[in-house]
C-alpha positions in Angstrom: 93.0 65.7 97.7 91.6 68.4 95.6 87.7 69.9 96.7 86.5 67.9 92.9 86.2 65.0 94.7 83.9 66.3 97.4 81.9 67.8 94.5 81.9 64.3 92.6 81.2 62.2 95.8 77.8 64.3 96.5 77.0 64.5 92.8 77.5 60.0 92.5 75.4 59.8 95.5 72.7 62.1 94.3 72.6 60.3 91.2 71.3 57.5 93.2 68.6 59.0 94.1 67.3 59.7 90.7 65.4 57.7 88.3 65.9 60.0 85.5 69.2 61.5 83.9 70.1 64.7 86.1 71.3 67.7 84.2 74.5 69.0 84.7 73.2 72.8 85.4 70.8 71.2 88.1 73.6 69.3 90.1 75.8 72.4 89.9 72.0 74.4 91.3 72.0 72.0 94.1 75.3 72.1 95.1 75.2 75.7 95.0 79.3 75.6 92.7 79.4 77.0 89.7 78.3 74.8 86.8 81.5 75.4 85.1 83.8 74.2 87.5 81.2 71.0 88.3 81.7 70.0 84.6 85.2 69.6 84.7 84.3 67.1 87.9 81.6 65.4 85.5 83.5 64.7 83.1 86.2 63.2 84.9 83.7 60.3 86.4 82.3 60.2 82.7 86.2 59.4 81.0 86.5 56.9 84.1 83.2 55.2 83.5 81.6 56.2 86.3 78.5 58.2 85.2 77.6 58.6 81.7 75.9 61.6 79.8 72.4 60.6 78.3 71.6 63.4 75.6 67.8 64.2 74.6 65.3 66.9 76.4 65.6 65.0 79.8 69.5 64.8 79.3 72.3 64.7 82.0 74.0 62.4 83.8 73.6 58.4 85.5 76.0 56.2 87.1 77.2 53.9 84.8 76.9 50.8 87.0 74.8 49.9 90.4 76.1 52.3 93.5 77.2 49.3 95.3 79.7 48.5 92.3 81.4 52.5 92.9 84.1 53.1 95.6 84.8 56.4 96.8 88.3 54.9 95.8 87.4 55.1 91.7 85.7 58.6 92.8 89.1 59.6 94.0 91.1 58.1 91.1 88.9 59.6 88.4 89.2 63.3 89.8 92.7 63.3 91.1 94.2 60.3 89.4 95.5 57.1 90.3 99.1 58.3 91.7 100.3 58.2 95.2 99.1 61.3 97.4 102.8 61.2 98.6 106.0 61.7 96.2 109.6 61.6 98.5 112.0 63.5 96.7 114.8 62.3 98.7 115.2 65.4 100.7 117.6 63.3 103.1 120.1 63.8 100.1 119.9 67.4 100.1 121.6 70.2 102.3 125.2 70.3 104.1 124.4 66.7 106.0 123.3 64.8 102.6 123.4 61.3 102.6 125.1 60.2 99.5 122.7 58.2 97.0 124.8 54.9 97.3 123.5 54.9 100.8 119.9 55.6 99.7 119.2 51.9 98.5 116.0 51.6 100.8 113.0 53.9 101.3 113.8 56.3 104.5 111.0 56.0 107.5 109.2 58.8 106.7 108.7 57.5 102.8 107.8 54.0 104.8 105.4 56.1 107.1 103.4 57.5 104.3 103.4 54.4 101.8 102.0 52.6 104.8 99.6 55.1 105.3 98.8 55.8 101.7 98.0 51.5 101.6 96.0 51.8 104.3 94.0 55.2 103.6 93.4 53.5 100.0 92.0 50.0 101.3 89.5 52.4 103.3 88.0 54.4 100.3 87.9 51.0 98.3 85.9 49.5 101.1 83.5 52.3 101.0 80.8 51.8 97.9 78.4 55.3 97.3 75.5 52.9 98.1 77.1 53.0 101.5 77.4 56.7 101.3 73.8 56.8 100.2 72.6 54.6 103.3 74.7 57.2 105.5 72.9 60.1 104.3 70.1 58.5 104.9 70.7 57.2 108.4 72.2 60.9 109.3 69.2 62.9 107.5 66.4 60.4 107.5 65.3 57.8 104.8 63.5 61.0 103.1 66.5 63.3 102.7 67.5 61.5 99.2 63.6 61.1 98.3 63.6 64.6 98.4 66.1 65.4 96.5 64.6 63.3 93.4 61.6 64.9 93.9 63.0 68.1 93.2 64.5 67.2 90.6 61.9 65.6 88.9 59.4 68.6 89.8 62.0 71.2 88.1 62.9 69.4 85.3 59.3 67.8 84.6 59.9 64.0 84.5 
């Protein structure tokens, strides 16, 4: 999993916190990442339909639909894709003990192993919503640690 979608889950669940559009160059302040490479993140979750840009003087970026409607799953999806996380490339057909392909007709345990796994690891970031990630934040830094990150943003930006 690449480090975009750590970027993009704290960005979604600061958008919560916000009751104006937050601009691009602020997220990128906050998060301390260059605003750049927190774009590139941006505009993944806006081609997925996850946030959206607002233009205008108090410009940037909302979440498309209510936080409880987002899974860190469609986070996931719109940085890194939708693909498995696991590709077998048959390795058990390689080398001086290959098995030949016509005996190859099933998936081998260690493909079965990570399918499994990749089901399973999947079903857990669907069940996850960044409302619930908000509420964690909250419950781990206290109901004002989000409060306080709209504030500042409203106090730099003015709205």
């Amino acid at each position: 999993m690449s480090g975009g979608v750590e970027w993009a889950l704290h960005c979604c669940v600061v958008l919560t916190s916000v009751d104006e559009p937050a601009p691009a160059a602020r997220l990128a302040q906050l998060h301390d990442v260059s605003p750049s490479y927190l774009a590139k993140q941006l505009q993944a979750l806006s081609r997925a339909d996850l946030i959206r840009s607002v233009q205008g003087k108090s410009g940037g970026y909302v979440l498309t639909r209510p936080p409880s409607e987002i899974t860190v799953l469609d986070v996931v999806e719109a940085i890194d894709g939708p693909g498995p996380a696991f590709i077998c490339t048959e390795i058990r057909q390689r080398g001086p003990m290959a098995t030949p392909p016509e005996a190859c007709t099933a998936p081998c345990a260690i493909s079965r192993a990570m399918a499994n796994a990749e089901t399973q690891w999947r079903a857990a970031l669907r069940a996850v919503s960044i409302a619930d990630l908000a509420e964690d934040v909250r419950g781990d830094y206290g109901p004002g640690a989000l409060a306080g990150i709209g504030a500042w943003f409203k106090a730099a930006d003015g709205y």
